[in-house]
HTML snippet that shows the backbone in 3Dmol.js (N, CA, C, O; Angstrom):
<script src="https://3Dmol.org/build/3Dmol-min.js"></script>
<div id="view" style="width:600px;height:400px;position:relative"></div>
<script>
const pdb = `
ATOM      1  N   UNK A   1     -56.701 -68.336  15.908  1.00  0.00           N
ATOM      2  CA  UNK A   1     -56.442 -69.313  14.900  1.00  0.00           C
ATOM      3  C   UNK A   1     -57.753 -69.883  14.378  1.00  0.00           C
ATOM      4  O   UNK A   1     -58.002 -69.787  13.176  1.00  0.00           O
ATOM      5  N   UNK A   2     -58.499 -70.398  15.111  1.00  0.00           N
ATOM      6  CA  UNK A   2     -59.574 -71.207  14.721  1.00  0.00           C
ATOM      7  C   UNK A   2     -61.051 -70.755  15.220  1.00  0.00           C
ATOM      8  O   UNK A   2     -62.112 -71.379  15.245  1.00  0.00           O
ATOM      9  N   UNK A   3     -60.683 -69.299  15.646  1.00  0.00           N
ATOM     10  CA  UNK A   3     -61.863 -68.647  15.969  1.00  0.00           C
ATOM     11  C   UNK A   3     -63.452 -68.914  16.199  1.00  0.00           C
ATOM     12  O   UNK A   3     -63.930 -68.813  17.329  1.00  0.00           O
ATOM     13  N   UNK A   4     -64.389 -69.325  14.867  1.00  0.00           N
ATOM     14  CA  UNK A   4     -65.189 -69.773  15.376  1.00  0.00           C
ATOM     15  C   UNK A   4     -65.277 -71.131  16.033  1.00  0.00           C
ATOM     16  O   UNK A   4     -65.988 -71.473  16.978  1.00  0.00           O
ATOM     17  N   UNK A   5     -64.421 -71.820  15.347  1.00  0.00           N
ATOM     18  CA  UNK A   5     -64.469 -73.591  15.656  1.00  0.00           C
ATOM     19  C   UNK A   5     -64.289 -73.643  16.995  1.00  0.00           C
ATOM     20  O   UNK A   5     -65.042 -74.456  17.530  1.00  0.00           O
ATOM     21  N   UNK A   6     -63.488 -73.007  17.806  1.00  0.00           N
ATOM     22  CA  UNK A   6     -63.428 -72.857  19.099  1.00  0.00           C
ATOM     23  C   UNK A   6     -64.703 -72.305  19.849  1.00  0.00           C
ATOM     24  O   UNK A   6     -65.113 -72.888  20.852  1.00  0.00           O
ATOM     25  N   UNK A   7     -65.244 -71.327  19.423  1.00  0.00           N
ATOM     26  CA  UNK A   7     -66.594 -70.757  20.062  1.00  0.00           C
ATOM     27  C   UNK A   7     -67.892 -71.896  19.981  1.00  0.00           C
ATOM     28  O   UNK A   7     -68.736 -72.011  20.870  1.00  0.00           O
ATOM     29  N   UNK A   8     -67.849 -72.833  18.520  1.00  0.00           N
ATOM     30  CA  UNK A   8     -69.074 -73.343  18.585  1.00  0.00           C
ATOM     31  C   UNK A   8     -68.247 -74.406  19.714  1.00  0.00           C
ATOM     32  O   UNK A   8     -68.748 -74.308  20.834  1.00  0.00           O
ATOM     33  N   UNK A   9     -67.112 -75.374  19.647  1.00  0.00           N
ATOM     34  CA  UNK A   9     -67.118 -76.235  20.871  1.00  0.00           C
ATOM     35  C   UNK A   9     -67.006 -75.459  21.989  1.00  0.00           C
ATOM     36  O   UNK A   9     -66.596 -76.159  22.915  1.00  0.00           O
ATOM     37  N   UNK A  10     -67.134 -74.661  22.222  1.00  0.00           N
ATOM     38  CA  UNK A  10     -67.187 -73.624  23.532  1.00  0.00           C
ATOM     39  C   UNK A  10     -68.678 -73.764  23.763  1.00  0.00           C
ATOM     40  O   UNK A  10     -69.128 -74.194  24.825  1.00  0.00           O
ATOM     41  N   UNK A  11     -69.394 -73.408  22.794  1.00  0.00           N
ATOM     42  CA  UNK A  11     -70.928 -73.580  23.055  1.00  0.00           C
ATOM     43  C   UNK A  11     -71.645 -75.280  23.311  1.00  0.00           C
ATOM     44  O   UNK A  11     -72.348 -75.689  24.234  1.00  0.00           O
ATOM     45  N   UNK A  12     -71.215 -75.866  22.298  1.00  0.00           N
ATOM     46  CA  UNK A  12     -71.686 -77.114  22.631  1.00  0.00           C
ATOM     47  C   UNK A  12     -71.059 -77.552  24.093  1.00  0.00           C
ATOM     48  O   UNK A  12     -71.950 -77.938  24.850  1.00  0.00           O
ATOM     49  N   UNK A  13     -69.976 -77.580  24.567  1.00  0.00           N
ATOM     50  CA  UNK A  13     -69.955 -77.675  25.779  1.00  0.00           C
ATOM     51  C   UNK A  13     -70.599 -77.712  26.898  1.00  0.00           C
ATOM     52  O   UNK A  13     -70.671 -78.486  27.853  1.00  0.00           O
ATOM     53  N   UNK A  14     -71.314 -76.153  26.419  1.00  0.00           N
ATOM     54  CA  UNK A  14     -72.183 -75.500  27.532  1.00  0.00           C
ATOM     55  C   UNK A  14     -73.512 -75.859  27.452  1.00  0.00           C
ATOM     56  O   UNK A  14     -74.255 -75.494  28.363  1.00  0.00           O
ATOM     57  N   UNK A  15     -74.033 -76.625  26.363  1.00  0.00           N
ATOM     58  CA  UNK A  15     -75.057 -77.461  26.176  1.00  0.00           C
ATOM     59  C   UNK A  15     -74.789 -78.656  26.336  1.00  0.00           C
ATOM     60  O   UNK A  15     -75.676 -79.470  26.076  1.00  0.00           O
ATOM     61  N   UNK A  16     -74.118 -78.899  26.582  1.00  0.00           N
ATOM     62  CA  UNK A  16     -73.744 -80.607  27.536  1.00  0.00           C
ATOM     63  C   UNK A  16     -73.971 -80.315  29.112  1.00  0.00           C
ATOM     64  O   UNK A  16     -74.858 -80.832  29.791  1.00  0.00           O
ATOM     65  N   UNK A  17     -73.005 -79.393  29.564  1.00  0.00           N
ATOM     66  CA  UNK A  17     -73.067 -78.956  31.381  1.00  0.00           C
ATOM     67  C   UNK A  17     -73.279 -78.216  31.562  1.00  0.00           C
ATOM     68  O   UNK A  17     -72.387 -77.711  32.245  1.00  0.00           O
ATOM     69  N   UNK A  18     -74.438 -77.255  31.321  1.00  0.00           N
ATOM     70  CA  UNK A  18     -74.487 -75.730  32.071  1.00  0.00           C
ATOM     71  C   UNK A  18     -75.471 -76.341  33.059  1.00  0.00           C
ATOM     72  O   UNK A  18     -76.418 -77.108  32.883  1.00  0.00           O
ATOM     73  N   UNK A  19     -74.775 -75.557  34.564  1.00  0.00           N
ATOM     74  CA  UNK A  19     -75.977 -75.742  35.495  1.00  0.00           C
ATOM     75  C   UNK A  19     -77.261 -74.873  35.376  1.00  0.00           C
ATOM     76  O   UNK A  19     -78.377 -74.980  35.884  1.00  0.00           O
ATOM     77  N   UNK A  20     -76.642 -73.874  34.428  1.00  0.00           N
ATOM     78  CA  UNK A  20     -78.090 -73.288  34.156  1.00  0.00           C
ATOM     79  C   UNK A  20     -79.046 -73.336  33.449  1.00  0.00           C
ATOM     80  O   UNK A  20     -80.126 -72.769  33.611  1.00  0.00           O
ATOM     81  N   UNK A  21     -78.618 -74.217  32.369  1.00  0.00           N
ATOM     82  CA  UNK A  21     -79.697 -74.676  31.186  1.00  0.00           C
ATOM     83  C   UNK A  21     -80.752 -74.584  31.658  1.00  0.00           C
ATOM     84  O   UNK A  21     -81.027 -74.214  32.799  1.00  0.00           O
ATOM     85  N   UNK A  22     -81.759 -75.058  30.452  1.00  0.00           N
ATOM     86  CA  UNK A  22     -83.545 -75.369  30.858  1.00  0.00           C
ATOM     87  C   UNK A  22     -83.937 -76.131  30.860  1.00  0.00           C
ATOM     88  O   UNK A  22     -85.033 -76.302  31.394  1.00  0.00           O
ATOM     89  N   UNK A  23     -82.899 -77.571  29.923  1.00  0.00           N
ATOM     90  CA  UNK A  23     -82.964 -78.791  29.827  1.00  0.00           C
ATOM     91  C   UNK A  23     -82.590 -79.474  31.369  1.00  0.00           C
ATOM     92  O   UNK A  23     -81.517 -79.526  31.970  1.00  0.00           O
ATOM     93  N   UNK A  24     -83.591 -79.836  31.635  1.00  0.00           N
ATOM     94  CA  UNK A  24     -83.209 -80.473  33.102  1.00  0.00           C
ATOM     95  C   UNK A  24     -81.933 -81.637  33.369  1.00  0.00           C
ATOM     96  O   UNK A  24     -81.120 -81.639  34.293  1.00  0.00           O
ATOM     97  N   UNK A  25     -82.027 -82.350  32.537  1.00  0.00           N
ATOM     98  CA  UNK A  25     -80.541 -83.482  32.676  1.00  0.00           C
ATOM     99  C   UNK A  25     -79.585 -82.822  32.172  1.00  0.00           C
ATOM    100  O   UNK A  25     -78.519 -83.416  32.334  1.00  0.00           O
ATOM    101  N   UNK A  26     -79.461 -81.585  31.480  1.00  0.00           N
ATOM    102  CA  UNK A  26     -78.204 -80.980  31.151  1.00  0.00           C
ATOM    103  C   UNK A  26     -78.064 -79.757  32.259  1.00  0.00           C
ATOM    104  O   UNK A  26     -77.214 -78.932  31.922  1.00  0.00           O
ATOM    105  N   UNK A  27     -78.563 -79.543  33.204  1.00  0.00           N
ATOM    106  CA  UNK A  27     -78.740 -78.854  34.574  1.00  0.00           C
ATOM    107  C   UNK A  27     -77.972 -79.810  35.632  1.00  0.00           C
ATOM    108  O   UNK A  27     -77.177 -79.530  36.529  1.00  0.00           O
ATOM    109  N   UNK A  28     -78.425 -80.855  35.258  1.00  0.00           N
ATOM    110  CA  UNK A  28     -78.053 -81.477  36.439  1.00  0.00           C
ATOM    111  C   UNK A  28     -76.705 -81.961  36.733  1.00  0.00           C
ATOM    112  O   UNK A  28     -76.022 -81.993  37.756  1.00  0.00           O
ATOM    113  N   UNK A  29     -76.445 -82.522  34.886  1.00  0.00           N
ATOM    114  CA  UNK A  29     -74.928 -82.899  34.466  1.00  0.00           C
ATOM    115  C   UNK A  29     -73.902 -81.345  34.734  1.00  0.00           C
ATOM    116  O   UNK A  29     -72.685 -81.396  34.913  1.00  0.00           O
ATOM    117  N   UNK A  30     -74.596 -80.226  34.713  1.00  0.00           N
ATOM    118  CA  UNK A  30     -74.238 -78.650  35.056  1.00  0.00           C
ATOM    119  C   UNK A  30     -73.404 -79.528  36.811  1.00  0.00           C
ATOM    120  O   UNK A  30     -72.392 -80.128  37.172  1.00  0.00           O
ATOM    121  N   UNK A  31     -74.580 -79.066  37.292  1.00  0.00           N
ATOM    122  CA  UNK A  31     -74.496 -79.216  38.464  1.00  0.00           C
ATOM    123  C   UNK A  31     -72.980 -80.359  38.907  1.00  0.00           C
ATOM    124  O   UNK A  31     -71.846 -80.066  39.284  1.00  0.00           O
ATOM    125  N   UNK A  32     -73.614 -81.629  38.651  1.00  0.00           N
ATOM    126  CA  UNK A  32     -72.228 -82.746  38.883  1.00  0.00           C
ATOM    127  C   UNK A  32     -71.111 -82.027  38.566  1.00  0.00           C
ATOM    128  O   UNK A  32     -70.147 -82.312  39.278  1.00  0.00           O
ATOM    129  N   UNK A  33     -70.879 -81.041  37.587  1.00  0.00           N
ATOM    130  CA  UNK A  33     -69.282 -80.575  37.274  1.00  0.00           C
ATOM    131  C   UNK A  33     -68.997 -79.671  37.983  1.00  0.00           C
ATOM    132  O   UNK A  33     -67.854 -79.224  37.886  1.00  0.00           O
ATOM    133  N   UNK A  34     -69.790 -79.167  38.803  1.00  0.00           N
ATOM    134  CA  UNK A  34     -69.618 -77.723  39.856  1.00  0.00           C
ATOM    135  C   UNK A  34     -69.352 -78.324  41.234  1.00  0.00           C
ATOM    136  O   UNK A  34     -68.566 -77.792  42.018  1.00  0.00           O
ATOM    137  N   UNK A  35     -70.078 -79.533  41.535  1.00  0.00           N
ATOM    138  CA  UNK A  35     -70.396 -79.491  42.815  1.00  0.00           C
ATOM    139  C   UNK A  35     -70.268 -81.209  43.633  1.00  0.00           C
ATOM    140  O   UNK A  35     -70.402 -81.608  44.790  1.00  0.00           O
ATOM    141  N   UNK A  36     -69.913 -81.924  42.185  1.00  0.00           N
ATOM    142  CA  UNK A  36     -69.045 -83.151  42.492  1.00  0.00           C
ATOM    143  C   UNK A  36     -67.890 -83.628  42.502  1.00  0.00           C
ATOM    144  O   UNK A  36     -67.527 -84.256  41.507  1.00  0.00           O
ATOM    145  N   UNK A  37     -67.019 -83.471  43.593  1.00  0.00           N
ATOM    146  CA  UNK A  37     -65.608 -83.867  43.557  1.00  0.00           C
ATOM    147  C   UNK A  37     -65.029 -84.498  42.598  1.00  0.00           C
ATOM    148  O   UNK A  37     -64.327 -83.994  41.722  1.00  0.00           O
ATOM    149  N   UNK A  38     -65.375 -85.895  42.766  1.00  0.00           N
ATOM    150  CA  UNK A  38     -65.378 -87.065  42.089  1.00  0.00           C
ATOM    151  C   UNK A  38     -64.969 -86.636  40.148  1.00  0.00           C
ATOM    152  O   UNK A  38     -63.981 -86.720  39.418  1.00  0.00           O
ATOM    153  N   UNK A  39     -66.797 -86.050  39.982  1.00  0.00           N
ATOM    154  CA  UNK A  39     -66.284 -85.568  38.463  1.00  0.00           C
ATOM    155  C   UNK A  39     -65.729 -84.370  38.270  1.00  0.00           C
ATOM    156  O   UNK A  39     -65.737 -84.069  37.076  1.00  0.00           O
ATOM    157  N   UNK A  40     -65.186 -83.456  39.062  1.00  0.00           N
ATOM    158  CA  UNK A  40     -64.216 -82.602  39.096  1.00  0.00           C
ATOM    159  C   UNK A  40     -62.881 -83.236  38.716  1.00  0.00           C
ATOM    160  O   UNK A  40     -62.195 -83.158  37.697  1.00  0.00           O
ATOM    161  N   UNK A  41     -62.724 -83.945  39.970  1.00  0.00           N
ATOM    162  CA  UNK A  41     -60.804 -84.722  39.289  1.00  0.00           C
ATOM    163  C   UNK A  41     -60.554 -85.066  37.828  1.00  0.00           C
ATOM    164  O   UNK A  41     -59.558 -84.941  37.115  1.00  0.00           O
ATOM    165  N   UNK A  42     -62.023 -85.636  37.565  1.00  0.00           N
ATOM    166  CA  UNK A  42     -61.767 -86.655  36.310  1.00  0.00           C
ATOM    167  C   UNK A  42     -61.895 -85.517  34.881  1.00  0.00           C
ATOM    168  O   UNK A  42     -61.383 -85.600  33.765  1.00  0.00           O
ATOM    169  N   UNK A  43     -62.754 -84.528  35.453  1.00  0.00           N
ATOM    170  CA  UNK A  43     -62.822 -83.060  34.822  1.00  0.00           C
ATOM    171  C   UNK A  43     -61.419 -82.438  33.854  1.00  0.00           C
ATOM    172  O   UNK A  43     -61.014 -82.173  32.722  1.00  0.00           O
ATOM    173  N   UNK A  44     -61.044 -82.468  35.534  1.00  0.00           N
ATOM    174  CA  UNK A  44     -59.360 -81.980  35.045  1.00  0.00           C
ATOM    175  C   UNK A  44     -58.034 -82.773  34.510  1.00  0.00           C
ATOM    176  O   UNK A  44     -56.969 -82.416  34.007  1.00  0.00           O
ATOM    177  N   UNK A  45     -58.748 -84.286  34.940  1.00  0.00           N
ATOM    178  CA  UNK A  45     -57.591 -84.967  33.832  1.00  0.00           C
ATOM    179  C   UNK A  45     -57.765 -84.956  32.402  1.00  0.00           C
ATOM    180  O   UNK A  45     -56.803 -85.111  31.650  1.00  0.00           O
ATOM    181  N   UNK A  46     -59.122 -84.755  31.924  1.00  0.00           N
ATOM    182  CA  UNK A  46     -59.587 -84.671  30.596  1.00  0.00           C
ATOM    183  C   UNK A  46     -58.767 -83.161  30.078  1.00  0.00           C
ATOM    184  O   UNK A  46     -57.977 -83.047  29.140  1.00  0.00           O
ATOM    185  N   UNK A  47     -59.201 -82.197  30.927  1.00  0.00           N
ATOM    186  CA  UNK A  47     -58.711 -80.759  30.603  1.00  0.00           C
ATOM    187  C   UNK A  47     -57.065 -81.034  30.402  1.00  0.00           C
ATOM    188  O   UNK A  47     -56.664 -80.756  29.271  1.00  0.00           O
ATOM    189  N   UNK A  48     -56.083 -81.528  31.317  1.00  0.00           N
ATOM    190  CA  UNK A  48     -54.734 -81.708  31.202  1.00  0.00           C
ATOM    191  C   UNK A  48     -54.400 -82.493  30.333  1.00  0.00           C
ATOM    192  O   UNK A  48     -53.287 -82.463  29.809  1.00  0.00           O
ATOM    193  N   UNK A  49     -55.417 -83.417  30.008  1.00  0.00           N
ATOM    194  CA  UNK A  49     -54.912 -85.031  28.244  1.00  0.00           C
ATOM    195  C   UNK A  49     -54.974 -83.519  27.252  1.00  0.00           C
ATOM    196  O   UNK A  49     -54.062 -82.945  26.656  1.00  0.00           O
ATOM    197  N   UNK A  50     -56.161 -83.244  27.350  1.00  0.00           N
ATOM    198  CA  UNK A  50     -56.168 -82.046  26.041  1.00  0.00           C
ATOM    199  C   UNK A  50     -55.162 -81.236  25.533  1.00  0.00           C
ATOM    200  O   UNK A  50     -54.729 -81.186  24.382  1.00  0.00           O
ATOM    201  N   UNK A  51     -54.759 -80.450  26.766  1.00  0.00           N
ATOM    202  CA  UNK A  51     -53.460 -79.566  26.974  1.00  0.00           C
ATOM    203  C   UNK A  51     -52.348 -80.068  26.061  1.00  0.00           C
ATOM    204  O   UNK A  51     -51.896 -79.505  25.063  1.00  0.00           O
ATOM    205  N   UNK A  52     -51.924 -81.475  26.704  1.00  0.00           N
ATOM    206  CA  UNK A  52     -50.739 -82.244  26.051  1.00  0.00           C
ATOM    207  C   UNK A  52     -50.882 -82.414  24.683  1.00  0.00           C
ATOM    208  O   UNK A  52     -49.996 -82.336  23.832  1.00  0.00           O
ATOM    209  N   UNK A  53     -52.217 -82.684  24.511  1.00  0.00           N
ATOM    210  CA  UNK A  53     -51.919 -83.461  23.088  1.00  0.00           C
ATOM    211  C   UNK A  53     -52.436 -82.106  22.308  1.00  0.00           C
ATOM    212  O   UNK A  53     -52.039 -81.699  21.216  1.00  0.00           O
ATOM    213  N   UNK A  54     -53.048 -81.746  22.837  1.00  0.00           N
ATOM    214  CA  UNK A  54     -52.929 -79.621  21.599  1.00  0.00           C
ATOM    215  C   UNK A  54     -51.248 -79.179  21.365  1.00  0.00           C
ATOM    216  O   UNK A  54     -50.780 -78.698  20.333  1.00  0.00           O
ATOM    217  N   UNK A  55     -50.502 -79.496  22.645  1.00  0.00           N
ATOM    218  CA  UNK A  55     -49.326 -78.585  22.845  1.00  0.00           C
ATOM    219  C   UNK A  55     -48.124 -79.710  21.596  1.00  0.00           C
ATOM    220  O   UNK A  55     -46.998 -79.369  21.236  1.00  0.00           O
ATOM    221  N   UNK A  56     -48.700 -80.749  21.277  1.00  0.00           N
ATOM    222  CA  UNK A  56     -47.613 -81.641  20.305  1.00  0.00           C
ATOM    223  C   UNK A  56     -48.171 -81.462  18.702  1.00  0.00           C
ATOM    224  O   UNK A  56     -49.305 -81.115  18.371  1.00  0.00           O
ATOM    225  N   UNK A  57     -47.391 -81.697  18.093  1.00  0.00           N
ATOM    226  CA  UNK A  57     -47.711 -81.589  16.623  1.00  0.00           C
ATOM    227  C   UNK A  57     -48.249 -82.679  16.092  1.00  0.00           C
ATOM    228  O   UNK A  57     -49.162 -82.716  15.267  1.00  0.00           O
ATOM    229  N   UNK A  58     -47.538 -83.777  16.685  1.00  0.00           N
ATOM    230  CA  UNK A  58     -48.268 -84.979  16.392  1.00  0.00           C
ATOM    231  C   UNK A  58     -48.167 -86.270  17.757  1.00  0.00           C
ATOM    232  O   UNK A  58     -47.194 -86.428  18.494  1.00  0.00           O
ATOM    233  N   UNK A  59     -49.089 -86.834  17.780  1.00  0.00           N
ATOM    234  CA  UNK A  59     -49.091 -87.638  19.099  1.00  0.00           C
ATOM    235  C   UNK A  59     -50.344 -88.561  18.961  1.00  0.00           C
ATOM    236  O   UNK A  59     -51.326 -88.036  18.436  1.00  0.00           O
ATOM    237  N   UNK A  60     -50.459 -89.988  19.397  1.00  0.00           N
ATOM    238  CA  UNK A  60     -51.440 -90.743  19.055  1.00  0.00           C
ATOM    239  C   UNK A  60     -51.670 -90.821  20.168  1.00  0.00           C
ATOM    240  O   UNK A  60     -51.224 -91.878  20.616  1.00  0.00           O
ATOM    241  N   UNK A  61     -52.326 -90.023  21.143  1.00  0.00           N
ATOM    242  CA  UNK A  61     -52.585 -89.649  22.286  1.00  0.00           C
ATOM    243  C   UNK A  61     -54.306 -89.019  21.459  1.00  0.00           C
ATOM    244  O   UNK A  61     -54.503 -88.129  20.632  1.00  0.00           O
ATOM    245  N   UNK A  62     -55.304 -90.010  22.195  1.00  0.00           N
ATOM    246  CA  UNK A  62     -56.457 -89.038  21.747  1.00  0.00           C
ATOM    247  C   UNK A  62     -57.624 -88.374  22.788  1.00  0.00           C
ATOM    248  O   UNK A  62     -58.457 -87.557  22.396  1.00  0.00           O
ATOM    249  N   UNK A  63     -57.543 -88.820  24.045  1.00  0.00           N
ATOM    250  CA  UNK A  63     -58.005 -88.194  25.341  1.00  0.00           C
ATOM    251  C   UNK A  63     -59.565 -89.212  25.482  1.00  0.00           C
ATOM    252  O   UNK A  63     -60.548 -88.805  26.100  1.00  0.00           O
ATOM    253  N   UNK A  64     -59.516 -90.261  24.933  1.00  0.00           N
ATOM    254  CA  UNK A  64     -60.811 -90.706  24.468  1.00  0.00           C
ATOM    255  C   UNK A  64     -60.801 -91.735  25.729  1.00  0.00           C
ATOM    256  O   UNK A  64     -61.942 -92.071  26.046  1.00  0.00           O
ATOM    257  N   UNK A  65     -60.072 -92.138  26.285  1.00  0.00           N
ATOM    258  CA  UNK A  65     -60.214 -92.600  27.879  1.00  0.00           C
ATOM    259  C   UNK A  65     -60.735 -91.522  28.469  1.00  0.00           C
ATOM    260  O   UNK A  65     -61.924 -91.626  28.772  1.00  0.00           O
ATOM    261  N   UNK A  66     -60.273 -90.656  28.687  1.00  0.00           N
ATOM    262  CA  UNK A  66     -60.307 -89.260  29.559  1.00  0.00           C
ATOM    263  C   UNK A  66     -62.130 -88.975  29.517  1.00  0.00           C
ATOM    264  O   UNK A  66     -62.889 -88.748  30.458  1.00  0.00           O
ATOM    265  N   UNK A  67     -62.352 -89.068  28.384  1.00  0.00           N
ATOM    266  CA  UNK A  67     -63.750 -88.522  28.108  1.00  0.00           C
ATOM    267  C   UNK A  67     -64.934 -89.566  28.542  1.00  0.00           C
ATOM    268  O   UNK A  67     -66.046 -89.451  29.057  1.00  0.00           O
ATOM    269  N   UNK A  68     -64.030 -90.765  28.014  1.00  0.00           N
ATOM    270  CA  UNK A  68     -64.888 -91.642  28.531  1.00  0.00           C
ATOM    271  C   UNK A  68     -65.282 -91.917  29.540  1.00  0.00           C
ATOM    272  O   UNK A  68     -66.429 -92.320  29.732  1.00  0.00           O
ATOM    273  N   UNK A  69     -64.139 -91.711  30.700  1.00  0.00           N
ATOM    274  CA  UNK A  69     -64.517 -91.887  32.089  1.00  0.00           C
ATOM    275  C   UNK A  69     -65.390 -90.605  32.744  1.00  0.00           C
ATOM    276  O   UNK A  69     -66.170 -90.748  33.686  1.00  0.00           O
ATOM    277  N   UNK A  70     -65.115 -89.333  32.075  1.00  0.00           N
ATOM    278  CA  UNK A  70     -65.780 -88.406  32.503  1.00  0.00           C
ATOM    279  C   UNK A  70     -67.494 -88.804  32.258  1.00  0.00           C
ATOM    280  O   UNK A  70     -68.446 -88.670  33.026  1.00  0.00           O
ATOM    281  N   UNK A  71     -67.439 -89.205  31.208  1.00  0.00           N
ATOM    282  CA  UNK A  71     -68.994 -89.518  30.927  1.00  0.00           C
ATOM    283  C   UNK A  71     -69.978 -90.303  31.732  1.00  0.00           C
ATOM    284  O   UNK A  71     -71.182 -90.175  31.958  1.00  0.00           O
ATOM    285  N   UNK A  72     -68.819 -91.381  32.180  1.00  0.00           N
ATOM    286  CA  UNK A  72     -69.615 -92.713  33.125  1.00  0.00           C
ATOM    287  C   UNK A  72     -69.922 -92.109  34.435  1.00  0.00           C
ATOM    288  O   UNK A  72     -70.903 -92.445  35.099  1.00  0.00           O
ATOM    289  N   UNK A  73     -68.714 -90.837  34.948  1.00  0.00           N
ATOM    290  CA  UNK A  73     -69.222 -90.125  36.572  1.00  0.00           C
ATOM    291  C   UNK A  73     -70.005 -89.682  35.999  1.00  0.00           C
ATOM    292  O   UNK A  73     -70.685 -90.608  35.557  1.00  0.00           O
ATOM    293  N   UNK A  74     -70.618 -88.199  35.502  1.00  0.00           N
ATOM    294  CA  UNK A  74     -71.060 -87.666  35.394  1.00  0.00           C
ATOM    295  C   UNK A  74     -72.644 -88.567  35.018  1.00  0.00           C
ATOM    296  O   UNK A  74     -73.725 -88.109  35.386  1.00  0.00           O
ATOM    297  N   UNK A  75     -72.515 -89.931  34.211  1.00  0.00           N
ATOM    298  CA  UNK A  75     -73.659 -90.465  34.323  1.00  0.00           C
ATOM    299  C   UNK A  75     -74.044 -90.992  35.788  1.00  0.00           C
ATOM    300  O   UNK A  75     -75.182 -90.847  36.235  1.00  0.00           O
ATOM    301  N   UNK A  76     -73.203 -91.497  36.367  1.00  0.00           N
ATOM    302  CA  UNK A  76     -73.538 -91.704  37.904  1.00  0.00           C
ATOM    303  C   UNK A  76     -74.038 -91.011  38.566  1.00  0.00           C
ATOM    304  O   UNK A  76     -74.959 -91.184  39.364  1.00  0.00           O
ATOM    305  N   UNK A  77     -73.216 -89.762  38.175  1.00  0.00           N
ATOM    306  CA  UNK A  77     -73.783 -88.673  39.247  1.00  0.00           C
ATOM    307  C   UNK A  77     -75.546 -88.266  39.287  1.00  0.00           C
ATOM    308  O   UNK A  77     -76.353 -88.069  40.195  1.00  0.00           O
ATOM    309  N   UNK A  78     -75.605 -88.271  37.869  1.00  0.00           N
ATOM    310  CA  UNK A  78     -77.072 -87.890  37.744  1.00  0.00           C
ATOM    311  C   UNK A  78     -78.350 -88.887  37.758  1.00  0.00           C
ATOM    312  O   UNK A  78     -79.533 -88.550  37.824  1.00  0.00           O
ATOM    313  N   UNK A  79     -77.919 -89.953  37.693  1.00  0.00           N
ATOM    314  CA  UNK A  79     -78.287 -91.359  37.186  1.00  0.00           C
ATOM    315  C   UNK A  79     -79.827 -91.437  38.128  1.00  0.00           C
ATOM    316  O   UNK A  79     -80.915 -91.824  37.700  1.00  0.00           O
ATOM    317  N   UNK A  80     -79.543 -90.999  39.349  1.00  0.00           N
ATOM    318  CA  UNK A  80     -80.497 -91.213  40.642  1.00  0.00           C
ATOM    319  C   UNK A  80     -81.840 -90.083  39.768  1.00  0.00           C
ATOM    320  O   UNK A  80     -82.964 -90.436  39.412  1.00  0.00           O
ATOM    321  N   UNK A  81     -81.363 -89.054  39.665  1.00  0.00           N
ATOM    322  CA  UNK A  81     -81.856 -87.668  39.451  1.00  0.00           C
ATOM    323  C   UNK A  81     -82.466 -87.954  38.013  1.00  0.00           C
ATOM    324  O   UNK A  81     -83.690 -87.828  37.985  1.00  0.00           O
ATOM    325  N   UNK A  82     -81.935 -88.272  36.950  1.00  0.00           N
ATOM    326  CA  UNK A  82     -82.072 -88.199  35.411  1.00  0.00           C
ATOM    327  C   UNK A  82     -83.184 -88.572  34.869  1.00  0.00           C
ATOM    328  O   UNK A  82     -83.372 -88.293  33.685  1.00  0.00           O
ATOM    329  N   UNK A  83     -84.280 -89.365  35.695  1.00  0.00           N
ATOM    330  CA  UNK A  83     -85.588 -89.804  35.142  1.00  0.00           C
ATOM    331  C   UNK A  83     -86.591 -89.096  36.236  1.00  0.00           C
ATOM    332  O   UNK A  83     -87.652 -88.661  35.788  1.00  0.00           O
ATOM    333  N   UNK A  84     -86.404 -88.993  37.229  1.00  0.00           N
ATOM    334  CA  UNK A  84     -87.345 -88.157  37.999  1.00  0.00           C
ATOM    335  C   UNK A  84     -87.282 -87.083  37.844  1.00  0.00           C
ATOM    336  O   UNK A  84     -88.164 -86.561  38.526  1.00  0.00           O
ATOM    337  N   UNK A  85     -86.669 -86.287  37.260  1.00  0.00           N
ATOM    338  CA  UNK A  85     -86.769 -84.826  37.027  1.00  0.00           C
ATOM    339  C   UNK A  85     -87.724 -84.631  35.526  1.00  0.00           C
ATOM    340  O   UNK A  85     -88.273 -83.537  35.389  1.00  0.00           O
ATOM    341  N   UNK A  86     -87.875 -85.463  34.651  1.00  0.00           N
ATOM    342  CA  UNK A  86     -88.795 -85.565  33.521  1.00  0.00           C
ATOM    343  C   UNK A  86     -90.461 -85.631  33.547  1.00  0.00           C
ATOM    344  O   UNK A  86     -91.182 -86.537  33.963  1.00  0.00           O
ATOM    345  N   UNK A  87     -90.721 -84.688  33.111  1.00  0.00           N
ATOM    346  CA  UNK A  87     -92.044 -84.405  33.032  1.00  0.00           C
ATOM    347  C   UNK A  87     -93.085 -85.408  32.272  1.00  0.00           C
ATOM    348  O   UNK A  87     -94.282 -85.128  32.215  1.00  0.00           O
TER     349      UNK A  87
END
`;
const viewer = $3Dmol.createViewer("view");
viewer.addModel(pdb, "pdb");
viewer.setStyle({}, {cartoon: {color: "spectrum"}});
viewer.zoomTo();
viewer.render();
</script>
């Protein structure tokens, strides 16, 4: 359906969390989504808000809690890490 539009947020994604990037705080935010519980759960409630509100035609459901909270672990997580890893 939406072919590329899906690939570029597929990509930007992966420039937000790849643990493999080169960008070091986007390595690390990688890392927190692989290997932190915590932002794992909150991972997958974002992934399941999405689900719902793709699967309705219309719904004032916008996942913008979901994201939000993902953002604040994932800043936690790295928070210790995020300035000492900068050159």
């Amino acid at each position: 359906m939406g072919g590329k539009k899906d690939e570029e947020e597929e990509e930007e994604q992966l420039e937000l969390w790849s643990a493999e990037a080169n960008d070091q705080l986007v390595r690390e935010r990688g890392k927190c989504l692989t290997q932190n519980h915590h932002v794992q759960v909150i991972f997958k409630e974002l992934e399941e808000c999405q689900k719902r509100v793709k699967g309705k035609d219309y719904t004032a459901e916008t996942c913008h809690q979901e994201m939000k909270d993902l953002m604040e672990a994932v800043d936690h997580c790295v928070g210790d890490k995020a300035f000492l890893l900068l050159k």
